[in-house]
C-alpha positions as CSV (number, residue, x, y, z in Angstrom):
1,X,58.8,113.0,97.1
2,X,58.6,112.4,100.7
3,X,62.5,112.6,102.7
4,X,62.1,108.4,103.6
5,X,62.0,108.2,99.7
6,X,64.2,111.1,98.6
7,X,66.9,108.8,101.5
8,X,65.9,105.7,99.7
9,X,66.7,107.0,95.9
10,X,69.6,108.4,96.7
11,X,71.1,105.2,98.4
12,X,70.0,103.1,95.3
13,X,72.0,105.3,92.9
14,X,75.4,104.9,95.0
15,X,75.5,107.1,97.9
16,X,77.5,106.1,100.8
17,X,75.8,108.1,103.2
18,X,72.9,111.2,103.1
19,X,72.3,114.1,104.9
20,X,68.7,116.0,104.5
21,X,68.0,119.5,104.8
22,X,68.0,121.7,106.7
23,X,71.5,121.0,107.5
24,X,72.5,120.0,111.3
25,X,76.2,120.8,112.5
26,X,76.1,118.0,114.7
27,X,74.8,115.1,112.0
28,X,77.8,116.9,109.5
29,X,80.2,116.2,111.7
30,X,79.6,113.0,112.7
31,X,79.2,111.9,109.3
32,X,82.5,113.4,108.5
33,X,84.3,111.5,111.5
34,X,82.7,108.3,110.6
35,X,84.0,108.4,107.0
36,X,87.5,109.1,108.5
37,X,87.5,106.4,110.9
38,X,86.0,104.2,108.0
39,X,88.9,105.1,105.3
40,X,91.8,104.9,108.6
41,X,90.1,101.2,108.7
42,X,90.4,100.2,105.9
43,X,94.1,101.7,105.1
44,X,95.2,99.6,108.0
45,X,93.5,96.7,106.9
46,X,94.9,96.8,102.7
47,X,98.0,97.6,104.8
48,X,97.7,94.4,106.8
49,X,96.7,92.8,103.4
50,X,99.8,93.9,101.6
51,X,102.3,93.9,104.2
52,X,104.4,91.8,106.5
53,X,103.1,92.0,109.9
54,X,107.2,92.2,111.1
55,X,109.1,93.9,108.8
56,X,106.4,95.7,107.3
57,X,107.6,95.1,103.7
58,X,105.9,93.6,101.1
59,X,104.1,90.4,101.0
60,X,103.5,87.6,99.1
61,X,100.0,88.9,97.9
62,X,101.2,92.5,96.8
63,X,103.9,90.5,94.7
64,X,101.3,88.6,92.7
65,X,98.9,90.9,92.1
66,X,101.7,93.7,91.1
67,X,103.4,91.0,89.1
68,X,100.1,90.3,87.4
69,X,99.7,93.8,86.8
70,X,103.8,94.1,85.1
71,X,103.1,91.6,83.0
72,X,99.6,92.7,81.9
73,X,101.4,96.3,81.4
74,X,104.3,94.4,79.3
75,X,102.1,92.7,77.2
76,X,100.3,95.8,76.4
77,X,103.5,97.7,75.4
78,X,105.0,95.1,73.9
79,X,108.2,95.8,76.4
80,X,109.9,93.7,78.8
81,X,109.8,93.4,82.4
82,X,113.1,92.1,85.0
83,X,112.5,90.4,88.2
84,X,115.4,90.1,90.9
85,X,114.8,87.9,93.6
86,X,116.8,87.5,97.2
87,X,116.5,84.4,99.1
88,X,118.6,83.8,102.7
89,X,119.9,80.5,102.4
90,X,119.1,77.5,105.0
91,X,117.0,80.3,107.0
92,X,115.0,77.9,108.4
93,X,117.9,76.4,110.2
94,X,118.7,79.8,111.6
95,X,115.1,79.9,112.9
96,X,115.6,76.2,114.4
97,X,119.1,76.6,116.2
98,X,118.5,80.0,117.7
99,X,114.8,80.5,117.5
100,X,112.5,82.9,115.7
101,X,113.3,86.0,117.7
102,X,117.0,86.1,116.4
103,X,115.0,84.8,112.8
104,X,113.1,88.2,113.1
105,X,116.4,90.3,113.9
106,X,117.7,88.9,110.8
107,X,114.8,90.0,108.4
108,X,114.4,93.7,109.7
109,X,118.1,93.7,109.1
110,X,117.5,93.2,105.7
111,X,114.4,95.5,104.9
């Protein structure tokens, strides 16, 4: 098998990446620093996914997909799960009489 093929096969059964022989410092470790940057990228972006962009804290999407995952867990034990939920009252009002920067003071004091 010829190295254009041996490249080929090995990308068709999963690889990310492939490095031939003889082995070349240099190619090593740039493939090394691109993997890093790749898994930094996407960290920050299930981050960004998962997250509020202010407060940091969770969002509405890690909610449902942890709820989902709770109540899959539950049914599989046969236990029961507890949810407590905090709302700020008439918060929108607070956002419309003083504006969304004092709005944003008021979250972060609550995370």
């Amino acid at each position: 098998m010829n190295e254009g093929a041996d490249v080929r096969a090995g990308l068709e059964y999963g690889a990310d990446d492939y490095i031939t022989k003889p082995l070349n410092a240099d190619v090593i470790i740039s493939r090394v620093e691109a993997v890093i940057k790749r898994t930094v990228y996407e960290r920050n972006l299930l981050f960004q996914a998962m997250n509020d962009p202010l407060t940091g804290i969770y969002n509405r999407n890690f909610f449902f997909k942890r709820a989902a995952e709770e109540l899959a867990r539950a049914v599989r034990t046969d236990s029961n799960i507890a949810l407590a939920m905090l709302d700020i009252d008439r918060f929108k009002n607070v956002n419309d009489r003083f504006g969304h920067q004092a709005g944003d003071f008021i979250l972060k004091a609550f995370t």
